[in-house]
PDB file as gemmi writes it, atoms N, CA and C in Angstrom:
CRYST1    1.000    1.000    1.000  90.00  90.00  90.00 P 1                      
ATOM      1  N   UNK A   1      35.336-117.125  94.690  1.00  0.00           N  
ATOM      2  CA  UNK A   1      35.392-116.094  95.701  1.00  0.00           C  
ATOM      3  C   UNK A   1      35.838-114.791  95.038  1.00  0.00           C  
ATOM      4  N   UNK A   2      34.945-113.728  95.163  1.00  0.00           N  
ATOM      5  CA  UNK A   2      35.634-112.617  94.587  1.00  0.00           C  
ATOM      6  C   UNK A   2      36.653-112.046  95.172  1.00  0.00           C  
ATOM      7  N   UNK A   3      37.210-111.948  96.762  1.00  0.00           N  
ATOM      8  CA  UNK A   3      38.528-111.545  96.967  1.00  0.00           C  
ATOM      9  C   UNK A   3      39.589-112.679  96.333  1.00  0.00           C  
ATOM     10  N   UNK A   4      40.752-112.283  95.246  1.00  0.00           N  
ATOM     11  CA  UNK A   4      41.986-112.586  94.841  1.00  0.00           C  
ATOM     12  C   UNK A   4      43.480-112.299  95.806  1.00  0.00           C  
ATOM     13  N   UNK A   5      43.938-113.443  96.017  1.00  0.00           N  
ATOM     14  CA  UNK A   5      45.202-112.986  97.109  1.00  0.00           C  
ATOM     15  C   UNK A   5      46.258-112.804  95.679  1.00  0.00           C  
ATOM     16  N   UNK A   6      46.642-111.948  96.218  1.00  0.00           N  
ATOM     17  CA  UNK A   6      47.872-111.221  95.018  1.00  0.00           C  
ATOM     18  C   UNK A   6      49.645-111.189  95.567  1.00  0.00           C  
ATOM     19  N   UNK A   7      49.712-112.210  96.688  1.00  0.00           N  
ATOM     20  CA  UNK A   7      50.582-111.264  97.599  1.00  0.00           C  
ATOM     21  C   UNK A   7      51.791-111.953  96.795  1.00  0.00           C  
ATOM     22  N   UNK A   8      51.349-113.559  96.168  1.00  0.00           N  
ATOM     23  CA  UNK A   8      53.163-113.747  94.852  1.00  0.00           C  
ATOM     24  C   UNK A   8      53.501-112.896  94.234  1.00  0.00           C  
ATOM     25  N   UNK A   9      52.917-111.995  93.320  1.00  0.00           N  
ATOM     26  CA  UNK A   9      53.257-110.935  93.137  1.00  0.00           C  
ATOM     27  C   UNK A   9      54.250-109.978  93.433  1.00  0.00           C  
ATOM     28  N   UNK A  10      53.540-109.592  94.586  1.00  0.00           N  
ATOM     29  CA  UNK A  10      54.421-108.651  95.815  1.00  0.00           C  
ATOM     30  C   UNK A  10      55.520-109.339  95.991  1.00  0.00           C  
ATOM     31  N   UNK A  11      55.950-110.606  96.496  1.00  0.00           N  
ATOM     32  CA  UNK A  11      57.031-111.645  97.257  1.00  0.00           C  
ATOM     33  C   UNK A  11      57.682-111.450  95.940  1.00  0.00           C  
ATOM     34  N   UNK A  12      57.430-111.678  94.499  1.00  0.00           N  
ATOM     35  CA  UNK A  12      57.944-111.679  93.423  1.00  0.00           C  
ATOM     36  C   UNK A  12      59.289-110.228  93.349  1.00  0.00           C  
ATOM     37  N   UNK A  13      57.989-109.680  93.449  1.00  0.00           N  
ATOM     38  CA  UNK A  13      59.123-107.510  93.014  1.00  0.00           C  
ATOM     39  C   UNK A  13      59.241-108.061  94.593  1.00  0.00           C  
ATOM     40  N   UNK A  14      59.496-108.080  95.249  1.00  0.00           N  
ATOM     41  CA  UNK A  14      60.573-107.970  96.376  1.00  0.00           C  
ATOM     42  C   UNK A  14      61.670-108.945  96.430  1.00  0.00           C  
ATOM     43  N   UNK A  15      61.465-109.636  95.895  1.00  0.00           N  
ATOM     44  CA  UNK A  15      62.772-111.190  95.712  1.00  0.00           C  
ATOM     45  C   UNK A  15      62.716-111.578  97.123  1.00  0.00           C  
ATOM     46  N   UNK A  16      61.373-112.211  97.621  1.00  0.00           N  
ATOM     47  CA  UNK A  16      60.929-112.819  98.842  1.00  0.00           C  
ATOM     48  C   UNK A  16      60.112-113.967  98.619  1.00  0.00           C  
ATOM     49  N   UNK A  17      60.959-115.305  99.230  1.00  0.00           N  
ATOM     50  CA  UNK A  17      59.539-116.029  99.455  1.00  0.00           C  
ATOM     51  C   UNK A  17      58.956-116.363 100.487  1.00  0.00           C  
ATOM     52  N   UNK A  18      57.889-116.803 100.345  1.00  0.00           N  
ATOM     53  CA  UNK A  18      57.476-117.687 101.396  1.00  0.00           C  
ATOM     54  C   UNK A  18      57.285-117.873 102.304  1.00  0.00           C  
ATOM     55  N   UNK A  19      58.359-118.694 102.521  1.00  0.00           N  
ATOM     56  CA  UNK A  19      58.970-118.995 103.756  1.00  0.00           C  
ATOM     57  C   UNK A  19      59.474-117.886 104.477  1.00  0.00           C  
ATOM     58  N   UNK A  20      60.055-117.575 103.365  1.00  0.00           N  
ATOM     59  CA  UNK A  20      61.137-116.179 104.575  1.00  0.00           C  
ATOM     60  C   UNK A  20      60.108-115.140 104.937  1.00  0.00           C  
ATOM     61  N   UNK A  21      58.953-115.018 104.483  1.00  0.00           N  
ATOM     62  CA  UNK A  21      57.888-113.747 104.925  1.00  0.00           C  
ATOM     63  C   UNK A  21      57.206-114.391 105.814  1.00  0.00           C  
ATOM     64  N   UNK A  22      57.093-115.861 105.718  1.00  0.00           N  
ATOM     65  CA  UNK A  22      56.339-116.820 107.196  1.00  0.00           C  
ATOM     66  C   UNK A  22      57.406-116.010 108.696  1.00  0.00           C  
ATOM     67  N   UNK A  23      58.508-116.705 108.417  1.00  0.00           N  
ATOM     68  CA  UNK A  23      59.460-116.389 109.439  1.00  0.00           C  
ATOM     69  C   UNK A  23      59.459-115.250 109.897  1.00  0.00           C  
ATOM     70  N   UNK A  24      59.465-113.804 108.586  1.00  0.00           N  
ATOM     71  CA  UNK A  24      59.785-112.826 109.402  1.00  0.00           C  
ATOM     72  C   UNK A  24      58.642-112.384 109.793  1.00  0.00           C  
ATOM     73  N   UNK A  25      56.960-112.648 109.852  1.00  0.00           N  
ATOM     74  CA  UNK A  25      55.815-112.313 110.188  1.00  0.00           C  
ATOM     75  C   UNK A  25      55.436-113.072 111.170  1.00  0.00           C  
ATOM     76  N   UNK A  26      56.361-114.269 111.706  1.00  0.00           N  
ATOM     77  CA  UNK A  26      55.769-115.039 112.871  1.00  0.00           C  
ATOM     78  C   UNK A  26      54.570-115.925 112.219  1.00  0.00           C  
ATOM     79  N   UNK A  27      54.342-116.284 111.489  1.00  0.00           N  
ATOM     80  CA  UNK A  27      53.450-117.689 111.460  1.00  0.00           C  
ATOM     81  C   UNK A  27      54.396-118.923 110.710  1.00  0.00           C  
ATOM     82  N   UNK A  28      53.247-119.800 110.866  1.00  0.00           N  
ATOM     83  CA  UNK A  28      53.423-121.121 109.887  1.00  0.00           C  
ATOM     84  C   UNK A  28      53.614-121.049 108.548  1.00  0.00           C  
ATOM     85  N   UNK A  29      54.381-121.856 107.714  1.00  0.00           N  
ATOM     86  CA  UNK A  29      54.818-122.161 106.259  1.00  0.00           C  
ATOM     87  C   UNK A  29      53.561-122.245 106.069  1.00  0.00           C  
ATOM     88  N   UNK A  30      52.428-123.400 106.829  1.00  0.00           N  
ATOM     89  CA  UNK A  30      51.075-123.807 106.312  1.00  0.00           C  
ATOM     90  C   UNK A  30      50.084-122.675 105.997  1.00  0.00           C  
ATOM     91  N   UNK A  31      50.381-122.071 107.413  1.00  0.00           N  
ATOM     92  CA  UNK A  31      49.354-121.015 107.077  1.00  0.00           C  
ATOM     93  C   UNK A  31      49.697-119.513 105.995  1.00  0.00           C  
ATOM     94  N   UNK A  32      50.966-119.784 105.713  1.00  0.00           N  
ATOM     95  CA  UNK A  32      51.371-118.852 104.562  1.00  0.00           C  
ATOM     96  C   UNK A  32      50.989-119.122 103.396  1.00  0.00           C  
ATOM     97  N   UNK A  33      51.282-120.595 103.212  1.00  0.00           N  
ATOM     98  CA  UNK A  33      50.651-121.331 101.943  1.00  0.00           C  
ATOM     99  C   UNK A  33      49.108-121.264 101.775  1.00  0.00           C  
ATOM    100  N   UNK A  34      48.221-121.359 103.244  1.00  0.00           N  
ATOM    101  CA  UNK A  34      46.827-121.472 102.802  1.00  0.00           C  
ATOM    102  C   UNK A  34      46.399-120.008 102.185  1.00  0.00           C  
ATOM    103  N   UNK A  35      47.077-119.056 103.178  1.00  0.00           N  
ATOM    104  CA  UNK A  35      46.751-117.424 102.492  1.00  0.00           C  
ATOM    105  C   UNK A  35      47.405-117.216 101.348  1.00  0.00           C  
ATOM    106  N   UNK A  36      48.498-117.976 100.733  1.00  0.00           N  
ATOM    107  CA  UNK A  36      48.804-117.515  99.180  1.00  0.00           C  
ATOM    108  C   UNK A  36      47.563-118.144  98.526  1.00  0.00           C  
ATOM    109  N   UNK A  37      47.394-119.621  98.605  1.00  0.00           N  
ATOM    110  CA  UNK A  37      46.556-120.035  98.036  1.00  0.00           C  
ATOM    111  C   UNK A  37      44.487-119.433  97.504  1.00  0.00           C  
ATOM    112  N   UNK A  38      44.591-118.968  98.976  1.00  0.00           N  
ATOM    113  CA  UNK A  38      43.459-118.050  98.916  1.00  0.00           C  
ATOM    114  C   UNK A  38      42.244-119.221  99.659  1.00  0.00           C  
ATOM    115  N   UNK A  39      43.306-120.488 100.313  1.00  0.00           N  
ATOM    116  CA  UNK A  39      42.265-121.840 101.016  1.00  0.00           C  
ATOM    117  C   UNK A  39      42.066-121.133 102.742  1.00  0.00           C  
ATOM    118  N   UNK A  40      41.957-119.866 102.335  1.00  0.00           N  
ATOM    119  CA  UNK A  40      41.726-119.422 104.085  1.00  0.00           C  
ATOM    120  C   UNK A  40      40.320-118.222 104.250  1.00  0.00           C  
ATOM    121  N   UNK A  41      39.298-118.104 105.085  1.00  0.00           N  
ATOM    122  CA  UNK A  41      38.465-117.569 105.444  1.00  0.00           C  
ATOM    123  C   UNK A  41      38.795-116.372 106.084  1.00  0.00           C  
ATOM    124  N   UNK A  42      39.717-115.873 106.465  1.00  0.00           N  
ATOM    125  CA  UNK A  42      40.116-114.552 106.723  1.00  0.00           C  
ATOM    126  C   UNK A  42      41.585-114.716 107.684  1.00  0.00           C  
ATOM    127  N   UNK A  43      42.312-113.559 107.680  1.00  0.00           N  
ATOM    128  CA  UNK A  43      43.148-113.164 108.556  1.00  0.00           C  
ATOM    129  C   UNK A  43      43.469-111.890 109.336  1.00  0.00           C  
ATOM    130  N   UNK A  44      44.187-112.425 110.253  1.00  0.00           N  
ATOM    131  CA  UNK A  44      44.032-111.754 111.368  1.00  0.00           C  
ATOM    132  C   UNK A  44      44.768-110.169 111.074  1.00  0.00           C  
ATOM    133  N   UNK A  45      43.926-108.685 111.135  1.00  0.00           N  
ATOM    134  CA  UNK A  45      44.550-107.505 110.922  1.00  0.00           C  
ATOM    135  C   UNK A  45      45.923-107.570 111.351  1.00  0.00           C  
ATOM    136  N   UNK A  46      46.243-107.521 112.451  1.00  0.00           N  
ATOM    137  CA  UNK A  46      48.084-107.647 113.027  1.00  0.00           C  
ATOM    138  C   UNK A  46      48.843-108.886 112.054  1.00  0.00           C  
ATOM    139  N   UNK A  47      48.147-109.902 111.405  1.00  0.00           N  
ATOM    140  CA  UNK A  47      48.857-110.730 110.468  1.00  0.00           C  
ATOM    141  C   UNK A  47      49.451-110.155 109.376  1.00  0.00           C  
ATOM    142  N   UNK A  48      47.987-109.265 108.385  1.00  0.00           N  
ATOM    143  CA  UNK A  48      48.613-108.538 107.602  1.00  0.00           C  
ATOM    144  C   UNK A  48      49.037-107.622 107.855  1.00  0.00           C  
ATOM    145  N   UNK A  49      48.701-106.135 108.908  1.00  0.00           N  
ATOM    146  CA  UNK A  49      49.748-105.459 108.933  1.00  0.00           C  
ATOM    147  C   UNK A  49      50.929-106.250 109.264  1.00  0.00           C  
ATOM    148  N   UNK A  50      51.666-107.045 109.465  1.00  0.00           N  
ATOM    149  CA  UNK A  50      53.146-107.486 109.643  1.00  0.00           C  
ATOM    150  C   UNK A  50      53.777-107.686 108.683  1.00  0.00           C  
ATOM    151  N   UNK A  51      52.307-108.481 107.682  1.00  0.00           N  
ATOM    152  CA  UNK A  51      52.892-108.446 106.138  1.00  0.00           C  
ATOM    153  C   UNK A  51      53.213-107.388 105.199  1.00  0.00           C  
ATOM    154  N   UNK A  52      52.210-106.564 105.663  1.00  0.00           N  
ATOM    155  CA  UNK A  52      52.452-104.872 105.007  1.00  0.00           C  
ATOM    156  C   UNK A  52      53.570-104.358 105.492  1.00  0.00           C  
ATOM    157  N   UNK A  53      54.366-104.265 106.729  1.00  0.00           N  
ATOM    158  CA  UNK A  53      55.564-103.799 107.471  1.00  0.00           C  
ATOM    159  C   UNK A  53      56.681-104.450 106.371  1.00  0.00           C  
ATOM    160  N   UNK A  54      56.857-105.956 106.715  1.00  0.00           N  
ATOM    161  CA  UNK A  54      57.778-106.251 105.823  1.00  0.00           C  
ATOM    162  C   UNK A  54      57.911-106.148 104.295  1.00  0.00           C  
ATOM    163  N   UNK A  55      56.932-106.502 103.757  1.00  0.00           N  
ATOM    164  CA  UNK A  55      57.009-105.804 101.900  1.00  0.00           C  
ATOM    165  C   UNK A  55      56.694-104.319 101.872  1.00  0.00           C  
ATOM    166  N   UNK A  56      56.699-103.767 102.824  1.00  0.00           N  
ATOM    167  CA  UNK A  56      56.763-102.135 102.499  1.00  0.00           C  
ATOM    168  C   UNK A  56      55.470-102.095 101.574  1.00  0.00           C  
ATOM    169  N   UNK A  57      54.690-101.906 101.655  1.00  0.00           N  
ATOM    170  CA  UNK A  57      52.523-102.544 101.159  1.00  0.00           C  
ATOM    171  C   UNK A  57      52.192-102.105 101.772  1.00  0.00           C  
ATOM    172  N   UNK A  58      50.900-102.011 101.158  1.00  0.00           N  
ATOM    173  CA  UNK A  58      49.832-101.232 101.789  1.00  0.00           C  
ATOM    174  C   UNK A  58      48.972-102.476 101.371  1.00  0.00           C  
ATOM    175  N   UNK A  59      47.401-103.332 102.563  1.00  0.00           N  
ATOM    176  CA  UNK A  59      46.540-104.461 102.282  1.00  0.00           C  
ATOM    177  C   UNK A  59      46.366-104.619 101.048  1.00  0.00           C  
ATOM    178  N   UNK A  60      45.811-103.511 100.494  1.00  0.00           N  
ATOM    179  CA  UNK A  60      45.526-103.602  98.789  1.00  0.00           C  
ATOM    180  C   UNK A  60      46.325-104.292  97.989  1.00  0.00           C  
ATOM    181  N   UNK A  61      47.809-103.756  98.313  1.00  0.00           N  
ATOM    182  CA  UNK A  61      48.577-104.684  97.151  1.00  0.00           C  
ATOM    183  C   UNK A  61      48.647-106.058  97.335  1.00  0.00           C  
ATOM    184  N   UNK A  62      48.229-106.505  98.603  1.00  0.00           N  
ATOM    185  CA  UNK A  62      48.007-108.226  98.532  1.00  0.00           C  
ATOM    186  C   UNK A  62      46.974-108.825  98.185  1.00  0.00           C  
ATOM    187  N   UNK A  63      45.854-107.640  98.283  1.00  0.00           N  
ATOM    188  CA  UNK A  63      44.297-108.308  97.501  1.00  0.00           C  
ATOM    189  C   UNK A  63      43.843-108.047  96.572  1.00  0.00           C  
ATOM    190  N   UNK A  64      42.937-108.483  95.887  1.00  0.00           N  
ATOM    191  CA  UNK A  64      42.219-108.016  95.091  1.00  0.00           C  
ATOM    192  C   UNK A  64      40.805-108.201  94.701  1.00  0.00           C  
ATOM    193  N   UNK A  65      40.071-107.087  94.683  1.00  0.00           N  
ATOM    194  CA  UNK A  65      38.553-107.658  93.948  1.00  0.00           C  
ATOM    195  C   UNK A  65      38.162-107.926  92.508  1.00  0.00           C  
ATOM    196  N   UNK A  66      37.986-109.044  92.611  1.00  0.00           N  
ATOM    197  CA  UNK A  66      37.187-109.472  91.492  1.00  0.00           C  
ATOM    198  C   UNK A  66      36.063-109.425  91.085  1.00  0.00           C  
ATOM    199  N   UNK A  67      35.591-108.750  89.656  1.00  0.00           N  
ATOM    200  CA  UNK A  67      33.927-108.551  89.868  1.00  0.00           C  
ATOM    201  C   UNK A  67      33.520-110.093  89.609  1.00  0.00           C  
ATOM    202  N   UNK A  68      32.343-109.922  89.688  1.00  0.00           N  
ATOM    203  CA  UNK A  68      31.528-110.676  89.727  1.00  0.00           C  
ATOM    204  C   UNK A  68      30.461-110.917  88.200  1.00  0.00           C  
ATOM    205  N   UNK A  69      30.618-111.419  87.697  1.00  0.00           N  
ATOM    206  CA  UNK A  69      29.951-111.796  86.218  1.00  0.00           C  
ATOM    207  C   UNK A  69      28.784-112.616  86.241  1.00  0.00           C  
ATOM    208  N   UNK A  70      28.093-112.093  85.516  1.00  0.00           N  
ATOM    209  CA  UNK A  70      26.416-113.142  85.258  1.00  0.00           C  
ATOM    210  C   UNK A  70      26.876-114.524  85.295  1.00  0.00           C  
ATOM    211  N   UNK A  71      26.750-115.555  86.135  1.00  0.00           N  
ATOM    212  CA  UNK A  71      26.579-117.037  85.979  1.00  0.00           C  
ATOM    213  C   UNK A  71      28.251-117.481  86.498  1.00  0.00           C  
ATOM    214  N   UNK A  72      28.466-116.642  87.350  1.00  0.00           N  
ATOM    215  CA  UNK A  72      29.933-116.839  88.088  1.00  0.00           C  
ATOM    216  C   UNK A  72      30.804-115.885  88.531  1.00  0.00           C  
ATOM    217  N   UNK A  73      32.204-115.740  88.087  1.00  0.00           N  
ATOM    218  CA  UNK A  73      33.337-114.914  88.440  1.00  0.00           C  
ATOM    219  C   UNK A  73      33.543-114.800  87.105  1.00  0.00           C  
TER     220      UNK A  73                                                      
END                                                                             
């Protein structure tokens, strides 16, 4: 998939995990884990802006594009 979720990173320079960005954004551990993982088909705009509110971010810094290379990624 060429979108890259970047958001450990972010949780990293903020000394946040996880969990605690599940909690303070209102969802599931699961569904935090499937969007770190990148095992999710999209999310919901008000999801990430909540995530952008709390790490002080802008969408970009949680994604990323990846090009795309002859015969794959």
């Amino acid at each position: 998939m060429p979108i890259a979720i970047t958001l450990d990173a972010m949780l990293k320079a903020r000394g946040m995990t996880g969990k605690e960005l599940a909690e303070r954004v209102g969802i599931s551990e699961t569904q935090m884990s499937l969007f770190r993982s990148g095992k999710v088909k999209g999310i919901r705009f008000s999801t990430l802006d909540r995530m952008c509110e709390e790490l002080q971010c802008k969408p970009g810094d949680l994604l990323d594009h990846v090009r795309r290379i002859e015969g794959g990624y």
